[in-house]
N, C-alpha and C positions, 0 to 999 in steps of 0.2 A: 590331338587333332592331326591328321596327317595329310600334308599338304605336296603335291606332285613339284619337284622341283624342275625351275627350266634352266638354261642355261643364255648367256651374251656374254656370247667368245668364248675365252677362255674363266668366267667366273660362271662360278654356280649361284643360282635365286631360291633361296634366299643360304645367304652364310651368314654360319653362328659368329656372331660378334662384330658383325658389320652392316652395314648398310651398304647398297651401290646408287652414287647420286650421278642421277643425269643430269648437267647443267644442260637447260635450254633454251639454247640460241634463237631457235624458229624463226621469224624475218626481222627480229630487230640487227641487222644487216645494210636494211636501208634499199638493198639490191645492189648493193656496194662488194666486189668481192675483195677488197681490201679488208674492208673491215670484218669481214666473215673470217678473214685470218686470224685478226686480231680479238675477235671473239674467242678464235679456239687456240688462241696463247693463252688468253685469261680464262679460260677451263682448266688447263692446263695447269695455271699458278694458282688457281684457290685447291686443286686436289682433288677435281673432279673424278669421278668414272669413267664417265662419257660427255663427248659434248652431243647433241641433235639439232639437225637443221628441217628444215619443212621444203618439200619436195613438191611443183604442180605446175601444172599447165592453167594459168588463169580460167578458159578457154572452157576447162573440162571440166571448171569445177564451179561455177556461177554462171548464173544466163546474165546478158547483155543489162537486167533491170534491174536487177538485184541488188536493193538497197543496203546499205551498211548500216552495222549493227549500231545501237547507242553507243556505246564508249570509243566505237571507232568513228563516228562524228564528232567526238567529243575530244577526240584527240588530234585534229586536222584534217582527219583522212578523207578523199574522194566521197562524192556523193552517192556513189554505186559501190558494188564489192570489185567488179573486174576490172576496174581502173586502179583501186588502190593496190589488189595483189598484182595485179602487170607492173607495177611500179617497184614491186616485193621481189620481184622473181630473180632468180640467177640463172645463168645458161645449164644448161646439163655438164657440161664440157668443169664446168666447176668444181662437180661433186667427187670430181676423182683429184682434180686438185686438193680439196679441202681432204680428203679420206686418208691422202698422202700425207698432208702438214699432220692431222692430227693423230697418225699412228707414229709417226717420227717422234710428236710430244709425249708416247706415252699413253692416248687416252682409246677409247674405241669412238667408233666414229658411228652415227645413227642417225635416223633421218624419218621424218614423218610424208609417205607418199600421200596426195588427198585424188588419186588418179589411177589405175592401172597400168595406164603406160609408163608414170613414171614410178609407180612400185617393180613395173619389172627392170625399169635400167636401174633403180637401186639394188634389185637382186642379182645381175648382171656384175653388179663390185662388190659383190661377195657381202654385204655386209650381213652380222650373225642375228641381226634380231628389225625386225620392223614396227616401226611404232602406229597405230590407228588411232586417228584424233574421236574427242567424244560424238563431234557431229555424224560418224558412220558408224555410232553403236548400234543402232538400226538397217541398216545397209549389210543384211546379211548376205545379198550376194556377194559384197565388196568385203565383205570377211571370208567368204567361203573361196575369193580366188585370192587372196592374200595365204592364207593358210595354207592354198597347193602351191608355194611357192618354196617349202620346206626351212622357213626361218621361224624361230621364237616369233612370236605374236605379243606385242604388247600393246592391252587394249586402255583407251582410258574411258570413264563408264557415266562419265558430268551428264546431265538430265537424263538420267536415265532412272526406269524405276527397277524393282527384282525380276519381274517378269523379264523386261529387254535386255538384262544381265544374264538374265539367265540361257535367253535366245540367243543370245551373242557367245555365249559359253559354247552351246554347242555348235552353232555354225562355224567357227573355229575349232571342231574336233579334230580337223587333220592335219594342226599344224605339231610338229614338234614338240613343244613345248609354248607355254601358256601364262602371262604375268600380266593380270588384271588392276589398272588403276581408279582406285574414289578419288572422283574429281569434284570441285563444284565451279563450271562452266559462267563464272561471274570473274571480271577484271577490274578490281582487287575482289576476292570472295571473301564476306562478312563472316566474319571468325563465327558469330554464334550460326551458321549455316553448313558448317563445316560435318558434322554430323562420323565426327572419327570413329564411331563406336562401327559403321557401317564396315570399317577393314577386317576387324575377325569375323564378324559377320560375313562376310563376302568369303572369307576364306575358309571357316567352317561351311558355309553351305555349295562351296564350289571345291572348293581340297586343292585350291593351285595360289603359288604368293599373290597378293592383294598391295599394292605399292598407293602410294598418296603423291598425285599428281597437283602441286603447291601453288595455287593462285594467291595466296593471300600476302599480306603484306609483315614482313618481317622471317621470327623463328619461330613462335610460340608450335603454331600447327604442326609443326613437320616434326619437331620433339614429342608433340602427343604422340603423331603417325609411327616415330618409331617404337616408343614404350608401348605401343596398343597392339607392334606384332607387323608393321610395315618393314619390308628387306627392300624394299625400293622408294627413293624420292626423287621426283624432277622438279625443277624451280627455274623459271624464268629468268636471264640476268640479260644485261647490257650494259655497255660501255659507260655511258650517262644515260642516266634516266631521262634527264631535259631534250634527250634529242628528238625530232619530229618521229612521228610513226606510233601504230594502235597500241604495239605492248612493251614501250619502253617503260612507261609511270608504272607500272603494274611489277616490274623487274628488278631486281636485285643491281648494286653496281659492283665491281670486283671488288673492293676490301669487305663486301657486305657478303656476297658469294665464297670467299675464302672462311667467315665464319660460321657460314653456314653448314659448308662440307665439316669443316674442324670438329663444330657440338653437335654434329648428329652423330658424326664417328663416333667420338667420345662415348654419347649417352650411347649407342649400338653397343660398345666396349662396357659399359657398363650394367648394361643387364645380363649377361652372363646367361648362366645353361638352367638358371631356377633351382638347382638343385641347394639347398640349406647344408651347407658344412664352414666348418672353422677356414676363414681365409689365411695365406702366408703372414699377409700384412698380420694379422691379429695376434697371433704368434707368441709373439714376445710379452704382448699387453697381458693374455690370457692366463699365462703362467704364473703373474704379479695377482691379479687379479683374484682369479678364479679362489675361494675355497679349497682347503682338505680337512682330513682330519691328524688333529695335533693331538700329543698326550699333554694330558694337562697337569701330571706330577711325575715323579716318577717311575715308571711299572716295571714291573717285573715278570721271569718267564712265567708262564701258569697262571697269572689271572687272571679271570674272567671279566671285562669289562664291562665297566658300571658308566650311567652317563656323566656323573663326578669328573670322572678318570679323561673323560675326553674335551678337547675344543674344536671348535671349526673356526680355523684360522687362515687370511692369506700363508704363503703361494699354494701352488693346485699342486705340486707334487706328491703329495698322499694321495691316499682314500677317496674318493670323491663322496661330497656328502649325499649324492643321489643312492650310494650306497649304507648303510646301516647297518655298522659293527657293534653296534653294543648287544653287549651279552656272547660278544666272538672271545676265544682263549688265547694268550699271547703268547709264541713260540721263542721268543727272545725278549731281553731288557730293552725298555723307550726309555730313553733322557726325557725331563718334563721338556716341552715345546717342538719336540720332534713331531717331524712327520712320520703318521704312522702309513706303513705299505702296506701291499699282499704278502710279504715275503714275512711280517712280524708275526702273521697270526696263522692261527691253526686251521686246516682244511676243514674242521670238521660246521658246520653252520650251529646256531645257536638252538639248543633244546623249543619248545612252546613252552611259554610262561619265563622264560629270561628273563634278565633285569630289563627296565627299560627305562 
């Protein structure tokens, strides 16, 4: 399957033998920009890739009545949506702040606009890749002016069916490069809802990486996402989970975010390039192990071997028995229990009707 690679920054989507995890920060911040720092130290200390923050103008992006979702009543939040995100918000003046802290630690710095104006001051700081939340999979004009902003597109795809995947695919034809994620748009999302089969699926019928954007709770998911062919994961974290606000419970805390990055690396590190060959590691075991063939008295130059005359015996330094010397002529004397080589026997192969 050949899938178009994109780039954020300086790594390529997807690399062999790794994953790139975005920790994401999004508002559990509080609207504090203290602790927005202190988010992107703790990206930083579990081994993140990247940390992402969520970028908008209340204003722009709810009407005045717009009730809040279930789990964000459920979690304290405001009666409305534009009260609880004005409570979210950090000044603009911020995001160049935070971009600074967290290129100093090492990570890249990324950000979810839910706005146009503020997708274009985040293009304004250069950043290499833009993330679009699930709620604008459908908001193909608001993909099609993200995409002329010339950064990787990173779409996330939670209620969406193939169709608006597929809409969305192309309305983002003119961006750069193209790194679509399965989401499933529920806080915690029920593991049997997760529906992982949908990544190479997505990425056989679109040819661009397919990343798993991690509501659920725990690792279990994000280690399918990666054995199933995902080169990108994002996962939610926060400082404490107990602190007020809609997506602290749903979030990772940092010793939990540090072994999150660790085993996905890992398992990433461990599916290798598919191709079936003897590993280094095996090496040493394979030679104990493995079969040859041994003489099992002892021969002499000129006879024609009989199957008497042979054993298949550890180590593998002989003959392998995937090969079949009997009825071959032996060009030198074998001690009983030698391995017998290529060099003992004669070039010429066995007549039809040999011994056997």
């Amino acid at each position: 399957m050949s899938v178009r690679a994109a780039s954020i920054g300086a790594r390529t989507i997807p690399t062999e033998r790794d994953v790139y995890v975005i920790a994401e920060a999004g508002v559990n911040h509080n609207g504090d920009l203290e602790i927005a720092h202190r988010l992107v130290d703790t990206a930083a200390d579990a081994g993140a890739d990247a940390v992402k923050f969520q970028t908008f103008d209340a204003a722009k992006l709810v009407s005045s009545v717009a009730a809040t979702t279930p789990y964000q009543r459920d979690r304290g939040g405001a009666q409305d949506q534009r009260s609880l995100l004005e409570a979210l918000t950090l000044p603009m003046t911020a995001w160049a702040e935070l971009q600074a802290h967290t290129h100093e630690r090492g990570l890249e710095f990324l950000s979810t606009p839910f706005d146009v104006d503020s997708a274009h001051a985040l293009a304004e700081l250069g950043l290499p890749a833009m993330k679009v939340s699930s709620g604008e999979l459908t908001n193909l004009p608001y993909l099609r002016e993200i995409a002329a902003l010339g950064v990787t597109m990173l779409v996330s795809t939670g209620m969406g069916t193939a169709d608006e995947v597929a809409a969305a695919v192309q309305a983002c034809s003119a961006a750069p490069g193209l790194v679509l994620f399965h989401c499933v748009s529920a806080y915690p999302a029920p593991i049997e809802e997760c529906n992982l089969r949908a990544i190479p699926a997505m990425q056989e019928a679109h040819e661009v990486p397919v990343g798993w954007s991690d509501h659920t709770p725990g690792l279990q998911t994000a280690l399918g996402a990666v054995a199933l062919g995902a080169p990108v994961l994002e996962k939610h974290f926060t400082l404490d989970r107990t602190m007020p606000g809609p997506d602290h419970m749903a979030s990772l805390e940092p010793a939990e975010l540090a072994d999150y990055v660790r085993s996905t690396k890992a398992l990433a590190v461990g599916l290798g390039d598919g191709v079936k060959v003897r590993q280094p590691s095996e090496q040493d075991n394979a030679v104990l192990v493995r079969r040859s063939w041994h003489a099992g008295r002892d021969l002499r130059a000129g006879e024609r071997l009989e199957g008497a005359d042979l054993s298949l015996l550890r180590p593998e330094g002989g003959i392998s028995p995937a090969v079949d010397i009997r009825g071959r002529v032996l060009v030198r004397d074998v001690a009983a229990g030698a391995q017998i080589v290529d060099a003992d026997l004669a070039d010429v192969a066995p007549q039809a009707g040999a011994a056997r």
